[in-house]
C-alpha positions as CSV (number, residue, x, y, z in Angstrom):
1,X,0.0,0.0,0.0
2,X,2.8,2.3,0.1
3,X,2.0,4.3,-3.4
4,X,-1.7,5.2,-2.1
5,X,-0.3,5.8,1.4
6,X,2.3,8.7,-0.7
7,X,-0.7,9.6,-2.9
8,X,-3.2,10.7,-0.1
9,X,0.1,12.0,2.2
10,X,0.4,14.4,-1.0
11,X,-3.1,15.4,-1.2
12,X,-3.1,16.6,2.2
13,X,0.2,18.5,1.9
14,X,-0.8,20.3,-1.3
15,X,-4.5,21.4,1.1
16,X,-2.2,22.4,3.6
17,X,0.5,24.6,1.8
18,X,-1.7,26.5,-0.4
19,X,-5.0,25.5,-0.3
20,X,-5.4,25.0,-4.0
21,X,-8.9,23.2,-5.2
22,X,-7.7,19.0,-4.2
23,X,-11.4,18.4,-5.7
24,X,-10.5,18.9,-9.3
25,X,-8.5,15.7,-8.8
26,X,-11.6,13.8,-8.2
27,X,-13.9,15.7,-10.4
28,X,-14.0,15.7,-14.5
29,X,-10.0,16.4,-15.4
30,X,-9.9,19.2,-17.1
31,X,-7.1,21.3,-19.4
32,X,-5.6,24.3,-18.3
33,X,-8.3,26.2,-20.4
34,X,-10.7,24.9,-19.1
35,X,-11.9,22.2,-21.7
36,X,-12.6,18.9,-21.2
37,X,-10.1,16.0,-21.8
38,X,-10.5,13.5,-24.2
39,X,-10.9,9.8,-23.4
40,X,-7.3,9.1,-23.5
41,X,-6.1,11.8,-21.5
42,X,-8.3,11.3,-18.6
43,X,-7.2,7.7,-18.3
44,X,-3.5,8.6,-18.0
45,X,-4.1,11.6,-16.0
46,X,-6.5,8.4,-13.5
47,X,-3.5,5.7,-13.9
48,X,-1.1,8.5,-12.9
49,X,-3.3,9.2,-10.0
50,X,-3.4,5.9,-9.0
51,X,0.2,4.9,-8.8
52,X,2.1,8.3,-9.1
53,X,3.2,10.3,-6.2
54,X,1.7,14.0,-6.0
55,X,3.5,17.6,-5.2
56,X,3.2,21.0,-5.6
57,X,4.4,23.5,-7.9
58,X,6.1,26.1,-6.7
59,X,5.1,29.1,-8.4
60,X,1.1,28.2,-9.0
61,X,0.6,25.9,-5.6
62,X,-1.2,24.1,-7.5
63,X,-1.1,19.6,-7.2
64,X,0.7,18.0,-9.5
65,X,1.0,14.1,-10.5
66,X,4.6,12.8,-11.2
67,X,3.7,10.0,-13.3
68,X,5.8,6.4,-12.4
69,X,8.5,5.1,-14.2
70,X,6.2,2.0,-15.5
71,X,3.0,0.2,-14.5
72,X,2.6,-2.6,-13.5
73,X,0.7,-5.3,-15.2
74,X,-0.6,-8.4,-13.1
75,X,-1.2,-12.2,-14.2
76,X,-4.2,-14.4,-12.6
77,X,-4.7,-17.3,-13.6
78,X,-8.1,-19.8,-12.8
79,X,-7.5,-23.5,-12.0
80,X,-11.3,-24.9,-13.5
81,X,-10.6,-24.1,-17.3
82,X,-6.6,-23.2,-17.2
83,X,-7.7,-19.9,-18.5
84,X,-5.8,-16.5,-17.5
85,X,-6.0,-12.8,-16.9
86,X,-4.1,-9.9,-17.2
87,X,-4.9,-6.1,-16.2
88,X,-3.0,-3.1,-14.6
89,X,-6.3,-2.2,-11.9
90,X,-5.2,-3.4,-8.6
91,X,-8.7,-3.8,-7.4
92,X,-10.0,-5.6,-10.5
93,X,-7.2,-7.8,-10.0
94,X,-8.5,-8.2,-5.9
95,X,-11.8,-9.0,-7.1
96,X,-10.8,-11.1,-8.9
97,X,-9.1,-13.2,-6.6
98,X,-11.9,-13.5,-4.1
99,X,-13.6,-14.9,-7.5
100,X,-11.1,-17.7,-7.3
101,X,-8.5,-16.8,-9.7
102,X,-5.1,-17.3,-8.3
103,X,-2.6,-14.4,-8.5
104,X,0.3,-15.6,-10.5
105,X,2.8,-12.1,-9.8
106,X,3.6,-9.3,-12.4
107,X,3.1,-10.7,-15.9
108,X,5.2,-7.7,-16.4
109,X,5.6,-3.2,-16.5
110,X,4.6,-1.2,-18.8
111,X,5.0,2.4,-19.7
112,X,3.2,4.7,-18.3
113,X,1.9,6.2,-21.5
114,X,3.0,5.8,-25.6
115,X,1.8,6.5,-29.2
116,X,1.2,2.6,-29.1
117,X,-2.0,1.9,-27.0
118,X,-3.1,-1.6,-25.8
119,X,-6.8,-1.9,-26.1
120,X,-8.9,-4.4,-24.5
121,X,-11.4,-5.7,-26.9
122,X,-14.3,-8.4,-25.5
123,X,-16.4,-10.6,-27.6
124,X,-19.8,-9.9,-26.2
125,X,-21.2,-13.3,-27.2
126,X,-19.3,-15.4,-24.9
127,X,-17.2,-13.0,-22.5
128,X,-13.8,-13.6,-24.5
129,X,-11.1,-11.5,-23.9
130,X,-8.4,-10.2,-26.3
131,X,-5.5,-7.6,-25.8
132,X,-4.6,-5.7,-29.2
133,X,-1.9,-3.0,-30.2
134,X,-2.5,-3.5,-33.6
135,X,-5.1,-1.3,-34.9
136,X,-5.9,-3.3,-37.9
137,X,-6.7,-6.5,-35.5
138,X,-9.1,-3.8,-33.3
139,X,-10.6,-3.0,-36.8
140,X,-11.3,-6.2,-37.9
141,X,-12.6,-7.4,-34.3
142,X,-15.0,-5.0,-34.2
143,X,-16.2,-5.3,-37.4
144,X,-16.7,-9.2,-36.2
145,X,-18.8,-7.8,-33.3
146,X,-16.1,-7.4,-30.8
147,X,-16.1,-4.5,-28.4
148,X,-13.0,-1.9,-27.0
149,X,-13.4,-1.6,-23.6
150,X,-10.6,1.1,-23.6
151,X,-7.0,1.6,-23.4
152,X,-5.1,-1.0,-21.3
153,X,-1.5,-0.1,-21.1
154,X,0.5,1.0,-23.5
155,X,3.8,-0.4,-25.6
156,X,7.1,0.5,-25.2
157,X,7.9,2.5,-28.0
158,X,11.9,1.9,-27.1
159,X,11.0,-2.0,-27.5
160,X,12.8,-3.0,-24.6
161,X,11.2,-6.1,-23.8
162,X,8.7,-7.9,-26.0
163,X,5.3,-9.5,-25.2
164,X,4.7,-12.6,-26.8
165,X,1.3,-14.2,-27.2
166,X,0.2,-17.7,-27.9
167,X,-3.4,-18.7,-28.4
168,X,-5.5,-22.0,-27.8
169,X,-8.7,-21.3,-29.2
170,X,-10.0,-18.1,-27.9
171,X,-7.8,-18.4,-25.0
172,X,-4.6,-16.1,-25.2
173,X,-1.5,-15.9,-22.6
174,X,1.2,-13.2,-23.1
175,X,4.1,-13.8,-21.5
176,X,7.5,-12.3,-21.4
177,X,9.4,-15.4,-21.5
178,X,10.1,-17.0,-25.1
179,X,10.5,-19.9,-23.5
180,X,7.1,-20.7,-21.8
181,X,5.7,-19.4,-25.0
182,X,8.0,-21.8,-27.3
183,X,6.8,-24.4,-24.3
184,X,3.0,-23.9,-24.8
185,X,3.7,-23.9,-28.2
186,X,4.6,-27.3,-28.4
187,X,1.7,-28.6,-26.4
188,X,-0.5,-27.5,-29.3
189,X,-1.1,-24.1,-28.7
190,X,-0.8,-21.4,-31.8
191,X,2.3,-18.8,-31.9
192,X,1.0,-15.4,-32.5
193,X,4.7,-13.8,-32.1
194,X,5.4,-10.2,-31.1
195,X,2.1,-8.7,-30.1
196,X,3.6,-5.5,-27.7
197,X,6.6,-4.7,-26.0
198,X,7.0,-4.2,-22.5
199,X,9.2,-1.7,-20.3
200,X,10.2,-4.5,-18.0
201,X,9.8,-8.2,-18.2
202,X,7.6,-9.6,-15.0
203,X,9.4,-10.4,-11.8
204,X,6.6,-13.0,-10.6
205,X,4.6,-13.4,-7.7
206,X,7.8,-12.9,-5.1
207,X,7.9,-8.9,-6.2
208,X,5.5,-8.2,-3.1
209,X,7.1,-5.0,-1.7
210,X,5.0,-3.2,-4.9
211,X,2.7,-5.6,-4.9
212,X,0.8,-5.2,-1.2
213,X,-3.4,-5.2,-0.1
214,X,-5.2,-4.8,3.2
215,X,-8.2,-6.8,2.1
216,X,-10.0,-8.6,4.7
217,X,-13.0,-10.1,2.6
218,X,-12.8,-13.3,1.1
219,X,-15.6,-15.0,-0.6
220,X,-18.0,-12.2,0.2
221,X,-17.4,-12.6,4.3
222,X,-15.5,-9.3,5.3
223,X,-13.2,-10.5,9.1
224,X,-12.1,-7.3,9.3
225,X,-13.4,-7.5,12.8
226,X,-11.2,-10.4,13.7
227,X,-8.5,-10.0,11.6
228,X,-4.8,-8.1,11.3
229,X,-2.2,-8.7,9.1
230,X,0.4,-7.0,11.1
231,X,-1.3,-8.9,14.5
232,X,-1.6,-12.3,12.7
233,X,2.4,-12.7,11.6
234,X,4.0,-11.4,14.8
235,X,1.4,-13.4,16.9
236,X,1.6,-16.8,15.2
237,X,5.0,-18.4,13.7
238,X,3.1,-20.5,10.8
239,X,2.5,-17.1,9.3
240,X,5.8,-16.4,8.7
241,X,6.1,-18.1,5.5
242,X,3.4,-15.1,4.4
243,X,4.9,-12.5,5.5
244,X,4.7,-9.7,2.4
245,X,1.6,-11.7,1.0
246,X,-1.2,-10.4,3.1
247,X,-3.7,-12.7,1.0
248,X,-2.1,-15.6,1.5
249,X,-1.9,-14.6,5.4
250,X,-5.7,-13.7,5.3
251,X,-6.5,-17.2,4.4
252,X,-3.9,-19.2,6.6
253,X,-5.4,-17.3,9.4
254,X,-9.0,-17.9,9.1
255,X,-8.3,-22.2,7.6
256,X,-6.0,-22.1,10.6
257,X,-5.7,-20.2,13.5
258,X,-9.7,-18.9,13.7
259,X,-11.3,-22.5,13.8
260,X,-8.9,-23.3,16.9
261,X,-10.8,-20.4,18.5
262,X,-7.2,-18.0,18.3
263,X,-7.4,-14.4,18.0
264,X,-6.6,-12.3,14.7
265,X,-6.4,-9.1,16.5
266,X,-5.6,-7.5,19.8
267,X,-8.5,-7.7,22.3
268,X,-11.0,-9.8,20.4
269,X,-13.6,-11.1,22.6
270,X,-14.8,-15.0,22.6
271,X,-17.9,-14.0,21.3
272,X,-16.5,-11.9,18.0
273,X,-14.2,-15.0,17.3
274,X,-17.8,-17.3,17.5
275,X,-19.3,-15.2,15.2
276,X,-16.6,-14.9,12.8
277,X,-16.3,-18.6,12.8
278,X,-20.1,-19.1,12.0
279,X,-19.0,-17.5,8.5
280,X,-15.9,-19.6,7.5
281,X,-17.3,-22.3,4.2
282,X,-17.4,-26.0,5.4
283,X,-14.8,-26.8,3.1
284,X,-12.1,-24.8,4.3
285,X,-9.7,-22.8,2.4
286,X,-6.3,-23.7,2.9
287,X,-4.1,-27.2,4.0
288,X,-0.5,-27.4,4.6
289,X,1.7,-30.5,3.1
290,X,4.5,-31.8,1.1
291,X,4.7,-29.6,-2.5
292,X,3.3,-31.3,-5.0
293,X,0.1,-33.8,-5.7
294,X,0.1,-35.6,-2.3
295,X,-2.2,-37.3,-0.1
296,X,-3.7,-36.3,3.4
297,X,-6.3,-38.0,5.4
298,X,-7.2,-40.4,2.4
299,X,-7.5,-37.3,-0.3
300,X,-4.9,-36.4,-2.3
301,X,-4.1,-32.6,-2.9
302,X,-2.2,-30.3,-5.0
303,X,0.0,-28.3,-2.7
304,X,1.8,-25.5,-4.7
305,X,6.1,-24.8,-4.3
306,X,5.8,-23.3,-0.1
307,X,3.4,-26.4,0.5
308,X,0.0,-24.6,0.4
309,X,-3.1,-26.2,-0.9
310,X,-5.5,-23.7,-1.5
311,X,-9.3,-24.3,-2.3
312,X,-10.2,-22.0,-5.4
313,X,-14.3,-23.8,-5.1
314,X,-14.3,-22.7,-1.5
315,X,-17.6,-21.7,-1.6
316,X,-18.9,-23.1,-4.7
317,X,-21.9,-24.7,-4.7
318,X,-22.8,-27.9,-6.5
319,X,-25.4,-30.1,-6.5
320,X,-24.4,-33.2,-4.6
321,X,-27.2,-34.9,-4.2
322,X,-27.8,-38.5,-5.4
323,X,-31.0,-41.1,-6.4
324,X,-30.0,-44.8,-6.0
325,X,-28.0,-44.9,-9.4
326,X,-25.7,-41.9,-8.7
327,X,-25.4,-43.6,-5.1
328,X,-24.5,-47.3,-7.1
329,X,-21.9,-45.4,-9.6
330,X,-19.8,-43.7,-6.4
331,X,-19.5,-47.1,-4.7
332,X,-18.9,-49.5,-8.0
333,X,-15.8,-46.6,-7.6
334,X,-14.6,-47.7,-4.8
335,X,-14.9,-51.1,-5.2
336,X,-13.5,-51.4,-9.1
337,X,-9.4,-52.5,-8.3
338,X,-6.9,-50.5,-10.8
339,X,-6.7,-52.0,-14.2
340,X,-2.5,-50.5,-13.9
341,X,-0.8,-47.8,-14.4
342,X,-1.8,-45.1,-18.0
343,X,-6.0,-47.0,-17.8
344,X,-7.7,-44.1,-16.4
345,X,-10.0,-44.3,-19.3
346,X,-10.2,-48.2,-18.7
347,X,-11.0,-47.8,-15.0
348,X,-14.4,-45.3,-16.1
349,X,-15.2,-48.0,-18.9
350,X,-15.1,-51.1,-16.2
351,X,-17.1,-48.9,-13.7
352,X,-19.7,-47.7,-15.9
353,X,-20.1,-51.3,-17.4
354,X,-20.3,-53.0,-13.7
355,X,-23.5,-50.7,-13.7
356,X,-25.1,-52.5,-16.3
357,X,-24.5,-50.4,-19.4
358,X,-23.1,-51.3,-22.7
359,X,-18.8,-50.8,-22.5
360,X,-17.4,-48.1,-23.5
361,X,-15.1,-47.7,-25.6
362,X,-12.4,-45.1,-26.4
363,X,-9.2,-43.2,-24.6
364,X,-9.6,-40.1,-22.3
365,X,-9.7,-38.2,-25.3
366,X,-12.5,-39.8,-27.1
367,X,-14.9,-39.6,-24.1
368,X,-13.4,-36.1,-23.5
369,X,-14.4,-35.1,-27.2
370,X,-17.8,-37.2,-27.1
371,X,-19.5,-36.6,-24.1
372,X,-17.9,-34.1,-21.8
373,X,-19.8,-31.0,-23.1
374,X,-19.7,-28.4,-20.5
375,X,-17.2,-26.6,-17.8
376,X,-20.4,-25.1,-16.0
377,X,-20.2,-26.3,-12.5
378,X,-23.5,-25.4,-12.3
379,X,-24.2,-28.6,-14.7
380,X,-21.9,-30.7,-12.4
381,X,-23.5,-34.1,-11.1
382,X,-22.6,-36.8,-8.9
383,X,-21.0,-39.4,-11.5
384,X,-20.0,-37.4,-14.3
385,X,-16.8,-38.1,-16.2
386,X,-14.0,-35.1,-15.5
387,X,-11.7,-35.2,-18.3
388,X,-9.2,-32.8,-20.2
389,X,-7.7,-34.0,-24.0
390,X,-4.7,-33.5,-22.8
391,X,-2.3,-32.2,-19.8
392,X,1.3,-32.1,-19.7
393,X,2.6,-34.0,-16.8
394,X,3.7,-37.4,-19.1
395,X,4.1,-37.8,-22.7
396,X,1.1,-40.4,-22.8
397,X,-1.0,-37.7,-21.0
398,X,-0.2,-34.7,-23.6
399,X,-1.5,-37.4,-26.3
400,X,-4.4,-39.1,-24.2
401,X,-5.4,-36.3,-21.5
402,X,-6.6,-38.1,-18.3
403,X,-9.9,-39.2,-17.0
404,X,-12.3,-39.9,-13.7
405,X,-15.7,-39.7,-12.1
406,X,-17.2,-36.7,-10.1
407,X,-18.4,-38.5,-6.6
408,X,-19.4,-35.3,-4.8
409,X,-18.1,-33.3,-2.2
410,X,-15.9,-31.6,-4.2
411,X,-13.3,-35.2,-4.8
412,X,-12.7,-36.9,-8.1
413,X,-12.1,-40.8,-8.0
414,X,-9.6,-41.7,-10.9
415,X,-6.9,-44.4,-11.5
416,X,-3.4,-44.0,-12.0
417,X,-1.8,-47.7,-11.5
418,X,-4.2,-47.3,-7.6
419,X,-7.4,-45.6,-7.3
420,X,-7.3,-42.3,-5.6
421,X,-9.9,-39.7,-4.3
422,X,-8.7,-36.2,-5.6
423,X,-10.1,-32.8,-4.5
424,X,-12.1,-31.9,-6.9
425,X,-9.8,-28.3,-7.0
426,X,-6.6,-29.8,-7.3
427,X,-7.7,-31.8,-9.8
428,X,-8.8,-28.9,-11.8
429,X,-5.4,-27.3,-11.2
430,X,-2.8,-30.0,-11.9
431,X,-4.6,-31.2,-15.4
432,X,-6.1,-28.2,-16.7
433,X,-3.6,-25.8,-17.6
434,X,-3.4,-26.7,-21.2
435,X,-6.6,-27.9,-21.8
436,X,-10.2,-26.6,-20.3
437,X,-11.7,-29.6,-18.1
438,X,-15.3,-30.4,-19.0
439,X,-18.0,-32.8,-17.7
440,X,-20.8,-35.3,-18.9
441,X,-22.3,-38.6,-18.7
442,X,-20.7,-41.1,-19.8
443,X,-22.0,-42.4,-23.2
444,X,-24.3,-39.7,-23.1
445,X,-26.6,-41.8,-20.9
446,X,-27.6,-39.6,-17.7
447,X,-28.5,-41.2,-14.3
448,X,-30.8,-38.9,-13.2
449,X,-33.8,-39.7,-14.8
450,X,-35.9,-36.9,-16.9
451,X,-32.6,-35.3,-17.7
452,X,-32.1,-34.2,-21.1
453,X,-28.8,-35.3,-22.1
454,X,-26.9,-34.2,-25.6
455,X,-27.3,-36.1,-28.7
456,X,-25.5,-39.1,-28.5
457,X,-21.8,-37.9,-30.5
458,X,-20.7,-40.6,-33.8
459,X,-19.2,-43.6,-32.1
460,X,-15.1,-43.0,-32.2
461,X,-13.0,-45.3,-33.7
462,X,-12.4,-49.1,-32.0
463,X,-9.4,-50.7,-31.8
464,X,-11.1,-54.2,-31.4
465,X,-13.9,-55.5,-29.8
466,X,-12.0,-56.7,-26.3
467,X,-11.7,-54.1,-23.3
468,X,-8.5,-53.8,-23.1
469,X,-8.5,-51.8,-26.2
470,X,-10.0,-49.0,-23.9
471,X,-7.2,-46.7,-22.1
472,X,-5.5,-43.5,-21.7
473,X,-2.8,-42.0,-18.8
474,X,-3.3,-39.8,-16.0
475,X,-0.2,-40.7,-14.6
C-alpha cells in the first residue's frame, strides 16, 4: 500500500501549503483552459493518480502528478478451465481473486503512456477477452462484433522487452518469456509472435514490496473484525512463510488459526471470534503438506512450491445430491481395483459397465471429445466423467489427456496404477492448464432420470472388440 499511502500524504500537503482546489483531482480532469479532456487523457491523468506520487508546484501551488517510471501489469490465472488474466487495476485484480483466480505475480511493466495503446477488446457473445496493439486487428474485431473496452496499457515504444502471445482457441497468454511461450507452443497451442513490448519483463509473484493489499474479505465474508495482518504474523510463527503476501496470510489465518478459537487481532472477545467462525465455508480454504500432488487423510491434494493447498471452489456450490444410481456409480468406484498404471480411461469404462450399461469404448480423449460438453459447475453431477484432452505431466498424457468420475463433495475418483480420491480443485489445477476440463455422462446416458442429455456424439473409432483396447494416462 505504500504508493496510495504517498498519494493521499500528497493530497493533504498540497490542502495544507496552499489550499489550491484538491477536488478537481476527483472531479472531470480538465485542461488548463478549461476544456474537457479526451478519453485518453483522462485515463492517464486516473493511472497516474493511482500509482504516481503527488507535489506542488512552486510558483502556481497548485497539485501535480509525477507520473511512475512504469505500470505494472498483473497475471491471474483460474484452475477450473486453465484460462488467464491480465490487467494493470489493482482492485479488479483483488476481485478477482476473491472470485477464485489465483494471482500468479507481475506478468510484467509497462510504460506509463506511448503512441502505441493496448486496447482491451471483448467478444460480447461469450465474454472472451483479447489484448490488441494492432489497430488493424481492433478494426477487424469490431467489425466481427467485438467491443473496446478502452485503453489497457500502452507499448514500449523503445522495445525493450517484447510480449509474446500464444493462443488456444479463444484463450490467449502473453508472456515475457520466449521460452514458456515456445513451451506452450509445443503442447499444441498457436504462436501469435510479437504482439507488444513491455518496459520491463515480470518479476513474478515474489515482487511483493510493490505488490501489497489490506483486504479482509474473502468469498464475500469481510473478518475485518477479527482479523490483522500485522497482528496475525507477529502473533503466530506459521505465518511467517506469508509475510509480504497479506492474502495468502488472510487465508492461513481464518483455515488455521480462527477455527482453533485464536485471535486475529488484539482484544478480540470470545464472542466476536464465535461469530466470525459461523462464517468460514465448510470446506475450508487452505491445508498445509508436502509440494506437489500428495495425499492427506485419504485425499490427495495439490500443494503449490511453499506447500500450500488452497481451495479456489471454496464456496462453490454444487449439487451433490444423489438417487439410488448416482449412489450405485460412487460405490462401483470404490470397489473397481486398478486395471494399472496409463487406464484411467479403462477404470471409467469397467465402472460404468459393472453398472449395467453397454462398455465403453475409447481413450480419455475420445470420451473427452464425445460426451464431456460443458465446464459449467452449475451442470456438475454426482457421477459425471471429469476429463481434459490433454495435460502435460507425461508424454502419454499430452497425447491421451486423463480421465475420472465426479463422486461429490468436491473429490474426483480416478486411476493411475491405484485408485485415488482427488479434491475436486486440485484436480482442476494440476490437469487443466493446457486444456479446459469439461463434464458429462458417460455415453451420453444420464442417471438422473428426466434429464435431457446431448445427442449421442458418432461412435469413435475401436481398436477391437475386447476391453483392453479402452485406455488412456493420467499418470
Amino acid at each position: 500500500m505504500k504508493r496510495r499511502v504517498i498519494f493521499f500524504a500528497g493530497v493533504l500537503l498540497a490542502g495544507m501549503l496552499g489550499g489550491v482546489g484538491v477536488f478537481r483531482l476527483f472531479s472531470s480532469p480538465q485542461n488548463v483552459d478549461g476544456k474537457e479532456k479526451s478519453a485518453s487523457e483522462s485515463s492517464a491523468v486516473s493511472l497516474s493518480a493511482e500509482t504516481g506520487t503527488l507535489s506542488v508546484d512552486e510558483e502556481t501551488q497548485e497539485p501535480v502528478v509525477q507520473k511512475p517510471e512504469s505500470v505494472q501489469v498483473f497475471r491471474l490465472g483460474f484452475a477450473g478451465n486453465g484460462a488467464h488474466c491480465f490487467t494493470a487495476d489493482r482492485s479488479e485484480k483483488e476481485q478477482l481473486e476473491e472470485q477464485g483466480w489465483t494471482y500468479e505475480g507481475v506478468a510484467f511493466e509497462a510504460p506509463p503512456d506511448s503512441s502505441v495503446p493496448v486496447q482491451k477488446m471483448r467478444n460480447p457473445e461469450d465474454g472472451s477477452v483479447r489484448f490488441l496493439a494492432d489497430l488493424n486487428l481492433v478494426n477487424e474485431l469490431t467489425a466481427k462484433g467485438w467491443q473496446s473496452e478502452g485503453v489497457a496499457w500502452y507499448s514500449d515504444e523503445e522495445m525493450q522487452v517484447p510480449v509474446y502471445a500464444v493462443s488456444n482457441g479463444d484463450t490467449f497468454l502473453y508472456t515475457t518469456g520466449q521460452e514458456e511461450a515456445q513451451a506452450m507452443t509445443a503442447q499444441g497451442w498457436t504462436d501469435n509472435g510479437i504482439v507488444w513490448y513491455a518496459k520491463k519483463a515480470g518479476g513474478g509473484v515474489a515482487d511483493t514490496d510493490t505488490d501489497r493489499d489490506t483486504r479482509t474479505s474473502l468469498l464475500g465474508v469481510d473478518f475485518s473484525d477479527v482479523y490483522d495482518y500485522a497482528f496475525v504474523t507477529k502473533t503466530y510463527g506459521g505465518a511467517e512463510k506469508y509475510r509480504g503476501d497479506e492474502f495468502r496470510t488472510l487465508i492461513y489465518y481464518i483455515s488455521e488459526e480462527l477455527p482453533r478459537g485464536n485471535p486475529g487481532k488484539k482484544g478480540l472477545t470470545a464472542d466476536q471470534i464465535t461469530r466470525a467462525q459461523e462464517q468460514l465455508p465448510k470446506d475450508g480454504l487452505m491445508k498445509f503438506g508436502e509440494p506437489g500432488m500428495n495425499e492427506v487423510d485419504g485425499i490427495w491434494y495439490l500443494f503449490d512450491e511453499r506447500g500450500i493447498w488452497t481451495n479456489h471452489l471454496a464456496g462453490q456450490n454444487l449439487d451433490d445430491s444423489m438417487n439410488a444410481q448416482q449412489q450405485a456409480l460412487v460405490q462401483t468406484c470404490i470397489d473397481t481395483p486398478s486395471p494399472g498404471p496409463g487406464m484411467c480411461a479403462m477404470y471409467v469404462s469397467q465402472v460404468w459397465s459393472a453398472l449395467g450399461y453397454d462398455y465403453p469404448y475409447g481413450d480419455a480423449v475420445d470420451m473427452y471429445n464425445n460426451w464431456c460438453t460443458t465446464g459449467d459447475y452449475a451442470d456438475l453431477r454426482v457421477g459425471m466423467i471429469v476429463a481434459v484432452a490433454t495435460h502435460p505431466h507425461s508424454d502419454a498424457g499430452l497425447q491421451y489427456g486423463h480421465i475420472g468420475f465426479y463422486v461429490g463433495d468436491h473429490h474426483v475418483m480416478d486411476n493411475v496404477g491405484v485408485i485415488r480420491t482427488v479434491d475436486l480443485s486440485s484436480w482442476l489445477e494440476y490437469y487443466g492448464p493446457t486444456s479446459a476440463p469439461k463434464w458429462g455422462w458417460t455415453s451420453n446416458q444420464s442417471l438422473i432420470e428426466g434429464q435431457d442429455t446431448a445427442a449421442a456424439a458418432p461412435e469413435t473409432e475401436q481398436a477391437g472388440e475386447n476391453p483392453e483396447d479402452s485406455g488412456a494416462t493420467g499418470v
